[in-house]
N, C-alpha and C positions, 0 to 999 in steps of 0.2 A: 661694540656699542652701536646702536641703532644711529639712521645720519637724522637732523633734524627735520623734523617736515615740511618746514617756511622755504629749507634752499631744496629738495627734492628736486623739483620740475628746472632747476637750472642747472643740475651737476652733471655730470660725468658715470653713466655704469662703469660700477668696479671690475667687473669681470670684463678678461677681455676680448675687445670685438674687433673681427678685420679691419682694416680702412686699406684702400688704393691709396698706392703713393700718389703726390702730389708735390707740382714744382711751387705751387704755393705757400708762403712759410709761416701761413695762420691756420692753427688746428680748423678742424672740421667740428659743427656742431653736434652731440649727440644724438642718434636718431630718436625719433617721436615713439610711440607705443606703438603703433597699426603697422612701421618701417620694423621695429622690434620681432614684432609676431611673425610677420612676413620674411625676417631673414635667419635661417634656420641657420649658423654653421658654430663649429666649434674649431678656434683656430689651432687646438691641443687633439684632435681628432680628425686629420684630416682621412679622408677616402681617398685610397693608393689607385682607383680609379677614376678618382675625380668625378662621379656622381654628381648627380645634379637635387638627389632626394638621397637623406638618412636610408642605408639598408638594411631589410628585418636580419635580423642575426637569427633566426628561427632553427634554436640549437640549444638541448638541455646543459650540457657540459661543454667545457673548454679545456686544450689540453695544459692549461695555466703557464705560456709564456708572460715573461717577465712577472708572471704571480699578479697579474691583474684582474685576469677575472678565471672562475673555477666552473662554479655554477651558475644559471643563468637567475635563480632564488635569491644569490646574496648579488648577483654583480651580470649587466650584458647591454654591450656596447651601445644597443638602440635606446635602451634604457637611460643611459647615462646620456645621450645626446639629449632627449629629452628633458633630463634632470636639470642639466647645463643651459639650455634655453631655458623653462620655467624659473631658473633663480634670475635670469639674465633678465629677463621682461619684468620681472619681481623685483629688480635691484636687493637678490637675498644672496647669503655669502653660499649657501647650500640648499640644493633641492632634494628632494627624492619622492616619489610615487607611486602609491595604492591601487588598489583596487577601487575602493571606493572611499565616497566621504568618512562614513562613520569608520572605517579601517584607518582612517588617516587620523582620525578624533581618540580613537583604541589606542595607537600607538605612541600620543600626545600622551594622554591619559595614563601612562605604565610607568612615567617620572613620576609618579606620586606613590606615596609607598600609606605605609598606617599612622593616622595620626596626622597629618597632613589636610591642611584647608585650605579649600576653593571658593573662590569667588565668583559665582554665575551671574547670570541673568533674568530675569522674570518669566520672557519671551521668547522661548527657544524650538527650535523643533522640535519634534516631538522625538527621534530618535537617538536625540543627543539625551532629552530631557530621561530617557529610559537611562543611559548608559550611565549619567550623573547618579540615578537610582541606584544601577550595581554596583559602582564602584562603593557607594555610600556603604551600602547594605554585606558587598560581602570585601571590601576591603581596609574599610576602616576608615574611610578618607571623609572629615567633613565636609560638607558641600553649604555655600550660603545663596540663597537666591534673593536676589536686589533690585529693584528697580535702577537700570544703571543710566539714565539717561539722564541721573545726576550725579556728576560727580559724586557730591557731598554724599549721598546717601551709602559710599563703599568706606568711608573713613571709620566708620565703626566695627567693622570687618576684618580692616586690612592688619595684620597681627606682625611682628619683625622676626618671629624664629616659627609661627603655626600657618601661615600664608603661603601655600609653594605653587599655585598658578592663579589668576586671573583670565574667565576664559568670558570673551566679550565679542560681540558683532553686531553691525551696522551696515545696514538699517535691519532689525532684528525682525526675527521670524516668529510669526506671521503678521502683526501686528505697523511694522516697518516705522519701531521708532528709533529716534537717533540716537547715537551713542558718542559722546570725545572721546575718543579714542587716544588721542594725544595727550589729554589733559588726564585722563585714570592711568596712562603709562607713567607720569609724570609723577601722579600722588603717590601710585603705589611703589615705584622704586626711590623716594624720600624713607619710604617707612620698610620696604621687605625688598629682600632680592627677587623676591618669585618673578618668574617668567610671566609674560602679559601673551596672552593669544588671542589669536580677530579671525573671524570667519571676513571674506575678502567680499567687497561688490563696487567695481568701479574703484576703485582706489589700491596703493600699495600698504598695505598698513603695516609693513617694515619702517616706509618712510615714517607713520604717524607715530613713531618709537615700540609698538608690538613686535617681541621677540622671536615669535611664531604665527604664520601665518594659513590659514589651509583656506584653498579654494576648490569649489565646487566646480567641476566642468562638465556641464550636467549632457551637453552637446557631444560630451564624449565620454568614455566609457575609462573616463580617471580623474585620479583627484590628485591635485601636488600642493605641496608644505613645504613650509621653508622651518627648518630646526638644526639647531648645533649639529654640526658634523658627526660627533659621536650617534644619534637617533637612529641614520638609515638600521643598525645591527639588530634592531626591533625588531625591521618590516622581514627583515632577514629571518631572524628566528620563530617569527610568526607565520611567515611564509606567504606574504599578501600582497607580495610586490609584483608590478603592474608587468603582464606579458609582454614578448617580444611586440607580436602584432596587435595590441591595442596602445604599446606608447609610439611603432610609429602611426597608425591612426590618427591617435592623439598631437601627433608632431602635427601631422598634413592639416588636421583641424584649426590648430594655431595658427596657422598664417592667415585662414581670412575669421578668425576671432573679434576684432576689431570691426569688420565692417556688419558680421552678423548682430555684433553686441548693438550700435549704432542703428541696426533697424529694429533692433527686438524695445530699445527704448524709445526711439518717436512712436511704433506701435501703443507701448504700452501707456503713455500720454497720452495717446489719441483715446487708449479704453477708459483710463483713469477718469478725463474731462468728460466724457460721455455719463460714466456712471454719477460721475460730483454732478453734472446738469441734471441730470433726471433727478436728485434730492439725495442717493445714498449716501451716507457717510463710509468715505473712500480713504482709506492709508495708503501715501504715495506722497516721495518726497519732492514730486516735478510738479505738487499741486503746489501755489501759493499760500497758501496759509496749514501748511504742512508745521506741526511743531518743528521746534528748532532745525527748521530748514535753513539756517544760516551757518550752523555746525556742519551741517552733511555737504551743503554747497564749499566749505573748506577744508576737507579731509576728501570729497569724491570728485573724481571728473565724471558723472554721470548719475541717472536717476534710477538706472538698473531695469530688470526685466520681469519686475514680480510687485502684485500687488494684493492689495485685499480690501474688503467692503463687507456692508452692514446690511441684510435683510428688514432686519424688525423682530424676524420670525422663522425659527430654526425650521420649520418644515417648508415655509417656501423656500429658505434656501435650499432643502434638499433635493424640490421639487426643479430648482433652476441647473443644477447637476447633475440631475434625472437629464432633464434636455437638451443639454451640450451633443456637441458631437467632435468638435476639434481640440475644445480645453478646458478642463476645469478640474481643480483637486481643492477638498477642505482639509482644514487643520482639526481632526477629527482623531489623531495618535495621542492625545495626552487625555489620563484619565479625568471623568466627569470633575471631580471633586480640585483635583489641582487647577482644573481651568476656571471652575469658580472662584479658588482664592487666589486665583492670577488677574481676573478680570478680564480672561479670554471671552468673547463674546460666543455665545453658542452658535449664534444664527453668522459669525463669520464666513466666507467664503474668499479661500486665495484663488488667486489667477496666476500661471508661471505661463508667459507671454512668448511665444519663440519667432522662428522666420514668415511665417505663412505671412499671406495680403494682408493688410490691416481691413480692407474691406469685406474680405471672409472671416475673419475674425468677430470680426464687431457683429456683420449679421448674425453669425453661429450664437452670438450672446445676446443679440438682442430678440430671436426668434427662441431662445429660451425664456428669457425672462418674460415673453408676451404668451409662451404656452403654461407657464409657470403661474402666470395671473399678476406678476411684479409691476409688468406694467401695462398700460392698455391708449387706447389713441380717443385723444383728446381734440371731436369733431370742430369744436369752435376755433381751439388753436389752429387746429390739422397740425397734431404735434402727437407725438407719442408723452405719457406723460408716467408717474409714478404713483401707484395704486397705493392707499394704506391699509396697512393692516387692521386686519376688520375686531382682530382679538386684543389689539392695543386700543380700538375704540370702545369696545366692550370695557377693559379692563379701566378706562376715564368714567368709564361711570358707575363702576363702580367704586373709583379711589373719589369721587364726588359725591356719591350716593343721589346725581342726578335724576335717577327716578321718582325720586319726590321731591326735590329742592330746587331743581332748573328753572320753574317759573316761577323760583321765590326769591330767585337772585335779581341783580342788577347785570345787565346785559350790557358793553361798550362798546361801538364797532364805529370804523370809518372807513372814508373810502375816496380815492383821488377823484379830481378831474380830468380831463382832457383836452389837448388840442390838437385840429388838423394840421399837420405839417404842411403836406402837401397834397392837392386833388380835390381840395373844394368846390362844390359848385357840378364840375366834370364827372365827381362819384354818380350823379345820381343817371349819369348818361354811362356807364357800363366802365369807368376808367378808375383805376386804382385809386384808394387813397391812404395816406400814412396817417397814423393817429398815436400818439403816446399819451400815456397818465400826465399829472402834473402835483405838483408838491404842494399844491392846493386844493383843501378836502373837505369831505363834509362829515358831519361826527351826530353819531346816533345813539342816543341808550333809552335804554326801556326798564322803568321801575317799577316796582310792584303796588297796585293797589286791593285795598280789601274789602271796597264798599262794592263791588262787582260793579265798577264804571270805566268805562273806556277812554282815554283823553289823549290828542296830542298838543304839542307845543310847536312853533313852527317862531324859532326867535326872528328868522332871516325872510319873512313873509307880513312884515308888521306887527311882528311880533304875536302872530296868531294865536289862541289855545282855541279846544272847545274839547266837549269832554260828551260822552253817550252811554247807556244803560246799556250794558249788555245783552241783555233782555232781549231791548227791542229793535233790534237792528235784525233785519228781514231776512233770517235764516231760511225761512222758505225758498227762496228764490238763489238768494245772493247772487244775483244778476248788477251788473253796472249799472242797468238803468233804475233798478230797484233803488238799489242804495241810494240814489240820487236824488231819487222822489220823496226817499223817505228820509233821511238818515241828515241829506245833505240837504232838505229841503228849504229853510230856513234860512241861509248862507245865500246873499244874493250877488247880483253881476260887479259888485264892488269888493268880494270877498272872491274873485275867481281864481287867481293861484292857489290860495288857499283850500279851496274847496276841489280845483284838480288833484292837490299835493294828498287833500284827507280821502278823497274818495282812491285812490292809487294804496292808499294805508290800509283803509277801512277793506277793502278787494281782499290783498292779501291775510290782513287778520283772520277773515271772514274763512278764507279759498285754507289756510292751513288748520284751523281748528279741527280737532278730532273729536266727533260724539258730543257729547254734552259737554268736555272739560273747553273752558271758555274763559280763559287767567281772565284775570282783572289788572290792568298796567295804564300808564301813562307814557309815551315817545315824544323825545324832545329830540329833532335835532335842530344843530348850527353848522354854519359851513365858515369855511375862509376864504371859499369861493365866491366870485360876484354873481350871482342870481342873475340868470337871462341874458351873459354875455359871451354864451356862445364856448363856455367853457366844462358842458357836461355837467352842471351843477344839477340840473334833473336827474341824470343818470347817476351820480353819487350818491344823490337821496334816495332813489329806488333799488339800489342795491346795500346801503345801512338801512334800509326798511325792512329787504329782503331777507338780510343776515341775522338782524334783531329778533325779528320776529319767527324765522324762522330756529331758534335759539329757545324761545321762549315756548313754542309749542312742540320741543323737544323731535323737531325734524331735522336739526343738526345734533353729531357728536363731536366734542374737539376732541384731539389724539390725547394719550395717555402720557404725562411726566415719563421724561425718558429714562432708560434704565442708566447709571451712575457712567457706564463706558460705552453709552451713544450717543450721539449728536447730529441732529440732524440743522444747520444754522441756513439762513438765509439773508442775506438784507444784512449785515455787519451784525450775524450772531443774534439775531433773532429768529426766533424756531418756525418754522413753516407752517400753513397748512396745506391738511391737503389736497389735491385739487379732484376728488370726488365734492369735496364741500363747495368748493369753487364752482362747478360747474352747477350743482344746485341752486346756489345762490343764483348765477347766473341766470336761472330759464326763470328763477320769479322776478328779477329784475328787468327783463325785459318785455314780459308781464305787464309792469306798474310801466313802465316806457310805454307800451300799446296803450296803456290807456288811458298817459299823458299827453302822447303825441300820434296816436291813430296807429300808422302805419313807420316806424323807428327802423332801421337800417343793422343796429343791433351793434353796431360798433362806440357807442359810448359807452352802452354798459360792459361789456366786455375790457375794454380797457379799464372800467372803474373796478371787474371786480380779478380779471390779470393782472394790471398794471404793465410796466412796460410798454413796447410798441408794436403795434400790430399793419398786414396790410388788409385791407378791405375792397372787394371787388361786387360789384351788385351782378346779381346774375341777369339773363336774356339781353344780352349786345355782345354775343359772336365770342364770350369770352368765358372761362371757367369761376363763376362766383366762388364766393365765401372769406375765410378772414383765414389769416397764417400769421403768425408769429414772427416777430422781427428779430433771429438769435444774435446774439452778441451786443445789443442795442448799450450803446454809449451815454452814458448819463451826459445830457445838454443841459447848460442853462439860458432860460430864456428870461425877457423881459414881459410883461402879459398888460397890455395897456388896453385898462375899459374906456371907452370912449364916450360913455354913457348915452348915447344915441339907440335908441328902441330901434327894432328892429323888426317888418313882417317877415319870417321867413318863407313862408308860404307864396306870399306876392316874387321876392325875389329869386326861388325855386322857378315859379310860371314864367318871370320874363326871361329867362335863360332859353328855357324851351318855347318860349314866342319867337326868340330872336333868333335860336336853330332852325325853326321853320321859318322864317322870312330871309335867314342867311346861312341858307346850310351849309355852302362850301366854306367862310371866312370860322363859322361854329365848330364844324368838324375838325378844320387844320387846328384850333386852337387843344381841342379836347384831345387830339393827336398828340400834341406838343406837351400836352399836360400830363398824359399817361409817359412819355419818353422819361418828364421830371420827377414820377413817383418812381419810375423803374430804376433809376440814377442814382435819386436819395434811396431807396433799400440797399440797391449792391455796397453805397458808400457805406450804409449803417451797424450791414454785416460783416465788412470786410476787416476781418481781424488784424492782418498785415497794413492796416493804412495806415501810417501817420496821422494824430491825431493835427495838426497844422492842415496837411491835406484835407482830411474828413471836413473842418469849417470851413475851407476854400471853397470842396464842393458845393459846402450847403450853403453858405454865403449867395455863391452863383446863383443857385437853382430859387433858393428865396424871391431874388430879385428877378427871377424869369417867371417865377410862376405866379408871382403878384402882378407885372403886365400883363398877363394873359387877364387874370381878371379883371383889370382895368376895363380890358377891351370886352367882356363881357356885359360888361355894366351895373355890378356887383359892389364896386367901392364905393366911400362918401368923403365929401370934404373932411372929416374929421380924423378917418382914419388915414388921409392922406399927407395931412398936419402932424401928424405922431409920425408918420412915416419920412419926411423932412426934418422932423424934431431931433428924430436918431441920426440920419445920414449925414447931419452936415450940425455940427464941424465934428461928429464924431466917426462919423464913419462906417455905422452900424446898418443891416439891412433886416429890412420890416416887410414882412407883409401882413396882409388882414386873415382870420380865420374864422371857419364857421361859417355861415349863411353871408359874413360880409353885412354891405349898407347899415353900420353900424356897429354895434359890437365892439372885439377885442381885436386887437393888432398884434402881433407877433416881434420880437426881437430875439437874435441871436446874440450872444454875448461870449465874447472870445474868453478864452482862459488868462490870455494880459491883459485884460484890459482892466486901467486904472482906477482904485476906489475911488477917489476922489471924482473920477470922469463921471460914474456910474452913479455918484450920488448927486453930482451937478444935474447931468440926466435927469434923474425922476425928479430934485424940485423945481428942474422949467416944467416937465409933464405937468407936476401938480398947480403952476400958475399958472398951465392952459389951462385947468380943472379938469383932467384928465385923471385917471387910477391905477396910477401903477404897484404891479405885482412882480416882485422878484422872486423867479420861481427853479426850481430843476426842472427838467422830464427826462421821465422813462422810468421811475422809483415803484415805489409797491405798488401795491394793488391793496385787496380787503385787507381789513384788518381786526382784529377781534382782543381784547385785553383778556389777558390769560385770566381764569376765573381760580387756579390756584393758589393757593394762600404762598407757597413757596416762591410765588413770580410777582407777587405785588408786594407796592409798602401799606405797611399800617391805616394811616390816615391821609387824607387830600387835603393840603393845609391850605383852609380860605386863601381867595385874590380878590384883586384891589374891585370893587363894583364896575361894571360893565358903563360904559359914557355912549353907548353905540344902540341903546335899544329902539325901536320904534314907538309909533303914539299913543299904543294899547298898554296900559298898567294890567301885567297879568296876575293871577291869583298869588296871595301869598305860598309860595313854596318850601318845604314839601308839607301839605296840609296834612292834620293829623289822620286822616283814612289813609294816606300814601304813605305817612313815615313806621306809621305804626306796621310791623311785618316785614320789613325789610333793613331797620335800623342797624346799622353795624354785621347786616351780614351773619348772622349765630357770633357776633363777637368779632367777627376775623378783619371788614372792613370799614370803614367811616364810609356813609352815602356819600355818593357821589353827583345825585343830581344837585343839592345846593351848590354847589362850585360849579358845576358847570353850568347853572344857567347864569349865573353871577360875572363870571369870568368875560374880561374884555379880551373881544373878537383875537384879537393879534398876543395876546397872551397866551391861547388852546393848545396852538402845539408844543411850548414847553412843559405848557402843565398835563397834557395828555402825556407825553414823551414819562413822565415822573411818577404815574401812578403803578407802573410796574412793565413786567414784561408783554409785549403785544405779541400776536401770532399773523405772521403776515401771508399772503399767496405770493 
C-alpha cells in the first residue's frame, strides 16, 4: 500500500541504506534527495573489490551460479544496482529499467488485457497519446480522455470491475497543467482497484499514493519505473531492458541529478519570466498566477525544466524554431484534429530547458524571436518589446466590420498622470530624472455627430465647449498658425487654456484625416487630475486626444477577441494592448505636447501613454540621453497635495540657470548630488531582492535629500513647505515638491502601515489649510481604451448622481438631437455614454468607468 504523502519528507526509506556506526544512541536522519542520488551502494551487492563505482558487467550470459542471473536480457548485476538505487531515491518497493520512455509506458500498458478501461488525460505527449491509440484500436481496451485537473471530472469514468489503470502526470504535457495526484489516487481506489500511474517531475508520486511511477531521464539514455515485482518478466520477454553500459551511465548521471535538475529550473524561471514580461502567455508552474499552483506547490519540490508559450500565430511560431540554434521542440506529434478537440494551441511552442548558461540560452531565444519579427525594440522604452500579430488585427476588424462602423461608434480612452519622483529642476541640466504614471487620469470619448460639425467639451477648463463646421477649417494649410487665425480666431486671451487645449485637438483631427473622409464627432474629456499642478494633466489630455482620435480615423486597430485557450492579461486580467499602438499614440501625443508647451522633454507623455516608471536623461551634458524603462517598478503610494499656488515655469526653469551661472561651483555640486539620488532611487526600484521596508527607507531618505537640494536652488515656496511640515510632524512622513516647484504639487510617501485613521486626520488638516489632497498609487497603467466588443462590455451605463463641481459656463443641452441621432444604443448593443459621463461627479469616474466593461490597457 502506497505511504501517505503528508508524512513522505519525514520518514525513513524502506529499502536499506548503509549507516556508520556510531557511539551515539540517536538514529541518524534520513539522507535528503541530492545525498540519495549521490550515494550509489547497495548494502546486498557488495563489490569483492571494493570499488569505489558500480562495475559494467559487459557480458551476454552468465554461467548461473546460485541461479541469479543467466542472461544479461532477463537479469545483470549493473542493471540491478541500478534498479536498487532508482527504487531507493523513488522510495518504490521495486525498480527496473528500459530503454526508453514509451518502452516503459509499453510494458505498463500489457496489464490490460480486452475490455478493459483507461482513464487518461486530455494533455499528453504525443507518443503516449499514439500508443493509447493502438492499444484502443488493436487491443480492445477502452481509453477515456478527461480533463484531469479536476478531480470531479474522473468520477464518471471511474467503473469498479471496467476500470483497470488510471494513467495521469503533472504537470502535463505540453500544456503543464496541474494534476492531484493524491486526491484521483484517493477517488479512484474508493470505487476500483485499478492501478493509478504518474509520469514523474520533481516529485515521488509513490508518495502522492500512484502505484506506478515512470520517469523520464531524458539526460540519460534510460527510463525507470517503479511496478509490482511481478512486471520486470515483460521488459524480459520483450527484450528492452536497459544495456550493461547505459545503466552504468545512467548510474554516474544520478549522482549529480540533483544539482543539474536545480539549475535547469532557476534557468528555466528566468525563460518563463522573460517570456510572461514580454506579454506571451506562458505555461509554467514557478509563474504566480499559474493555475492551481498551490496543488503542484504540495505534491512537487520544484517547478521542473520544461515549459511552453503562446505565439498568437502558428507561422511565427514556426518561424521562431526556424531560428533557435540551442533549444527548441513543438508539440506538433498529435494529429491536426485531436488537438483541436483538445484545445491544444496550434501556434504553441515547448522549451525542454537543460544545463547550458541561462545567458546563452535566453540570447539564443531572444535573437530568435527578434529574427522571427515576435518582437522588436521599442526606441522610447529602449526596451525590447512584443510585436502583435498583424493577422489578429486584420481579423478585429473584421469580427467588427470596422471598415464602416469605427467612426460611428463611441470611442473611451484614458490615460494617467504623472509625477517627478526625483531630478526636478536638475533634468533640464543633463541629470537623470525618475517619473511614474499616477492613479489619476484624464478620460476622453469621442461621439458621433451627423450635422458635419466638429465640437469639443473641455468640463475641467471652465467648463468649455465650442463646436466648428467641418468645412471650414483651413485644410489648405493646416499649419498651427492657420488654425489659430482662423478656426481659433474668435477665443480670446481670457479663453487661453482653452484655446491652447482646441488648437492641440483641432492639429491632430486635422494632421490624421484621410482624403475627403472628415467624421463629424464631438470630444469631451474630464480628468481627476488637478489641471496646471504639475501633474502631467496636459500630457494625459494629449495622449486621450491622440488615442481618440486616432481610433476614430481608423489609424488604430485593437487586437482581435482572443481565441477560447489564450490569454494574454495584464494589470489584474485585463487584456493588453499592443505596444505598436502605443508607440503611435505616443509620437501624436507628443505632437499636441509641442504644441502646448514649445519645446516638451517627451517624458510626461510617455509615461501617460506606458505608465509605469521611466528614467529620462536630456541629451548634450557629457551624458547618453533618452528615456529607459524602470523594470520591476513597485506599485507606491503617495499623497499628491495641490497647493493651489500658480506657478511660471518658465521664470523658474531661467532662475535655475541664472543662479548656475553666477554660482557654478555651489549649482553643479548640487546637480551632482541630484543625479547620485536618481541613480539610488532606480537600482532601489528595480532591485527585486530588496525588502519592500528597505525599498521606503531608501526612498524616504532620498525624498528628503532631494527636496534640500531644491531648497537651495530656490525652486520651493511657502506653501509647499507648510504641506511639507504638515506631513513630518507629528507624522512622520517625507514630502518633497514636484514639477517645476514654486508652487504646485508636493509629494508624500505613505508607508504600507501607516494608520487609517493617521491618513485621514492628515488630509482634513491639508484641507483646513485649503490645500488638495490626492490619495493616489504610482507606477499603474498607462493608455487605456474600453474594449468596443459587445462580449467585454455591460449593457447600459446606469445614470449618476448630477455633477456639484462644474464651472460658470452652462453648456448645451447634451446630447443634442444631430449627436444622438446615429449613435444611439450603438446598432442596439450599447446605452450612450456621453450623458453619464458628462453628468457624473468628478470623484465618481473611476468606479463608474471601472463598470462599463472591460478596458484594454498598455
Amino acid at each position: 500500500m502506497a505511504p501517505n504523502p503528508h508524512d513522505f519528507k519525514d520518514r525513513l526509506h524502506d529499502l536499506p541504506t548503509p549507516e556508520p556506526e556510531s557511539p551515539f544512541p540517536r538514529a541518524r536522519k534520513p539522507y535528503r534527495f541530492s545525498t540519495l542520488c549521490a550515494t550509489v551502494e547497495n548494502p546486498d551487492m557488495k563489490d569483492q573489490y571494493g570499488s569505489s563505482s558500480v562495475p559494467i558487467y559487459q557480458t551476454a550470459t552468465f554461467k548461473g551460479v546460485g541461479n541469479e542471473y543467466d542472461y544479461t536480457r532477463s537479469g545483470n548485476p549493473t542493471r540491478t544496482h541500478l534498479q536498487h538505487h532508482l527504487a531507493k531515491i523513488s522510495s518504490a518497493s521495486h525498480a527496473f529499467t528500459v530503454s526508453s520512455g514509451m518502452a516503459a509506458l509499453d510494458v505498463i500498458l500489457r496489464i490490460l488485457k480486452p475490455g478493459d478501461e483507461v482513464i487518461a488525460g486530455d494533455d499528453l505527449y504525443g507518443g503516449t497519446n499514439r500508443l493509447l491509440t493502438y492499444i484502443r484500436k488493436h487491443v480492445g481496451v477502452v481509453v477515456h480522455h478527461v480533463d484531469t485537473t479536476n478531480p470531479e471530472n474522473l468520477h464518471d469514468y471511474i467503473h469498479p470491475t471496467k476500470t483497470a489503470m488510471v494513467l495521469l502526470e503533472s504537470p502535463t504535457n505540453p500544456l503543464l497543467k496541474i494534476v492531484d495526484l493524491a486526491t484521483i489516487s484517493k477517488d479512484v481506489k474508493e470505487i476500483a482497484p485499478a492501478p493509478t500511474c504518474s509520469g514523474r517531475s520533481n516529485m515521488v508520486p509513490i508518495s502522492t499514493s500512484a502505484d506506478i511511477t515512470i520517469s523520464w531521464l531524458e539526460s540519460s539514455p534510460a527510463t525507470e519505473t517503479t511496478l509490482p515485482s511481478r512486471s520486470p518478466s515483460r521488459s524480459t520477454l520483450s527484450g528492452n531492458a536497459l544495456t550493461p553500459i547505459d545503466s552504468f551511465l545512467l548510474l554516474r548521471g544520478i549522482k549529480t541529478l540533483a544539482l543539474r535538475m536545480d539549475r535547469q529550473q532557476q534557468t528555466t524561471q528566468l525563460v518563463a519570466e522573460y517570456l510572461w514580461n514580454l506579454g506571451f502567455h506562458v505555461n509554467y508552474p514557478g509563474l504566480p498566477d499559474h493555475p492551481q499552483r498551490e496543488v503542484h506547490l504540495r505534491i512537487a519540490d520544484g517547478n521542473g525544466a520544461v515549459l511552453s508559450f503562446e505565439t498568437g500565430n502558428k507561422e511565427l511560431s514556426e518561424k521562431i524554431v526556424a531560428a533557435t540554434r540551442l533549444w527548441v521542440s513543438v508539440h506538433a506529434s498529435i494529429d491536426a484534429a485531436t488537438r483541436a478537440a483538445r484545445g491544444l494551441p496550434e501556434d504553441l511552442i515547448r522549451l525542454c530547458v537543460g544545463i547550458e548558461d541561462p545567458t546563452d540560452l535566453l540570447d539564443d531565444l531572444e535573437h530568435a524571436l527578434l529574427d522571427a519579427g515576435a518582437i522588436e525594440l521599442n526606441a522610447a522604452q529602449n526596451k525590447l518589446v512584443r510585436v502583435p500579430d498583424p493577422d489578429a488585427l486584420s481579423r478585429a476588424v473584421h469580427d467588427l466590420d470596422l471598415n464602416g462602423d469605427q467612426e460611428q461608434l463611441e470611442w473611451f480612452v484614458s490615460a494617467p498622470g504623472k509625477v517627478i519622483l526625483f531630478g526636478e529642476h536638475a533634468v533640464v541640466h543633463g541629470v537623470t530624472a525618475v517619473a511614474a504614471s499616477v492613479d489619476l487620469r484624464c478620460y476622453g470619448l469621442t461621439t458621433p455627430r451627423t450635422d458635419n460639425k466638429l465640437s469639443v467639451h473641455f468640463s475641467d477648463i471652465d467648463n468649455f465647449y465650442h463646436e466648428w463646421d467641418i468645412q471650414n477649417l483651413p485644410w489648405d494649410s493646416r499649419l498651427v498658425e492657420a488654425i489659430t487665425s482662423t478656426a481659433l480666431a474668435e477665443l480670446g486671451e481670457d479663453k487661453k487654456a482653452a484655446r491652447a487645449a482646441s488648437l492641440a485637438f483641432l492639429y491632430l483631427y486635422m494632421a490624421l484625416a484621410k482624403g475627403d473622409r472628415r467624421p463629424a464627432l464631438n470630444f469631451t474629456a474630464r480628468s481627476t487630475l488637478p489641471v496646471g499642478a504639475g501633474l502631467g494633466s496636459s500630457a494625459s489630455f494629449s495622449t486621450c486626444a491622440a488615442a481618440a482620435l486616432s481610433l476614430v480615423h481608423r489609424r488604430l486597430t485593437l487586437p482581435a477577441l482572443p481565441a477560447p485557450n489564450v490569454t494574454h492579461t495584464s494589470h489584474q486580467g485585463r487584456r493588453a494592448l499592443p505596444h505598436n499602438i502605443a508607440e503611435d499614440v505616443n509620437r501624436l501625443a507628443f505632437m499636441a505636447e509641442k504644441i502646448l508647451h514649445g519645446n516638451p522633454s517627451g517624458v510626461d507623455n510617455s509615461v501617460s501613454v506606458f505608465g509605469g516608471a521611466l528614467a529620462y536623461t536630456r541629451a548634450g551634458f557629457g551624458r547618453d540621453g533618452g528615456m529607459e524603462g524602470i523594470q520591476g517598478f513597485k506599485s507606491l503610494k503617495f499623497l499628491l497635495t495641490n497647493s493651489k499656488v500658480p506657478r511660471d515655469t518658465k521664470k523658474l526653469v531661467a532662475g535655475v540657470g541664472e543662479k548656475k551661472a553666477n554660482e557654478p561651483e555651489l549649482v553643479n555640486g548640487i546637480l551632482k548630488s541630484i543625479q547620485s539620488i536618481s541613480d539610488e532611487a532606480r537600482r532601489a526600484l528595480a532591485d527585486p531582492e530588496l525588502p519592500r521596508d528597505a525599498l521606503l527607507s531608501a526612498l524616504n531618505a532620498l525624498i528628503e535629500e532631494n527636496h534640500d537640494h531644491l531648497v537651495t536652488l530656490g525652486v520651493s515656496h511657502p506653501a509647499l513647505e507648510t504641506i511639507r511640515e504638515k506631513t513630518k510632524s507629528p507624522f512622520g512622513l517625507s514630502t518633497k515638491l514636484t514639477g517645476a516647484g514654486g508652487g504646485g504639487c508636493a509629494v508624500t510617501l505613505i508607508p504600507d502601515d501607516f494608520k487609517d485613521e493617521d491618513l485621514q486626520s492628515l488630509i482634513d488638516e491639508l484641507i483646513r489649510q485649503d490645500y488638495q489632497p490626492y490619495l493616489t498609487s504610482v507606477g499603474g497603467s498607462g493608455l487605456g481604451i474600453l474594449s468596443p466588443y459587445p462580449e467585454h462590455r455591460t449593457r447600459g451605463s446606469d445614470p449618476l448622481p448630477p455633477r456639484q463641481d462644474v464651472g460658470q459656463v452652462t453648456p448645451p443641452e447634451t446630447p443634442n438631437p444631430e449627436i444622438a441621432e446615429g449613435y444611439e444604443k450603438q446598432a442596439g448593443v450599447f446605452d450612450p455614454l456621453r450623458p453619464p459621463f458628462e453628468t457624473a461627479a468628478t470623484t465618481d469616474l473611476p468606479g463608474w468607468t471601472a463598470g462599463l466593461g472591460r478596458w484594454l490597457y498598455v
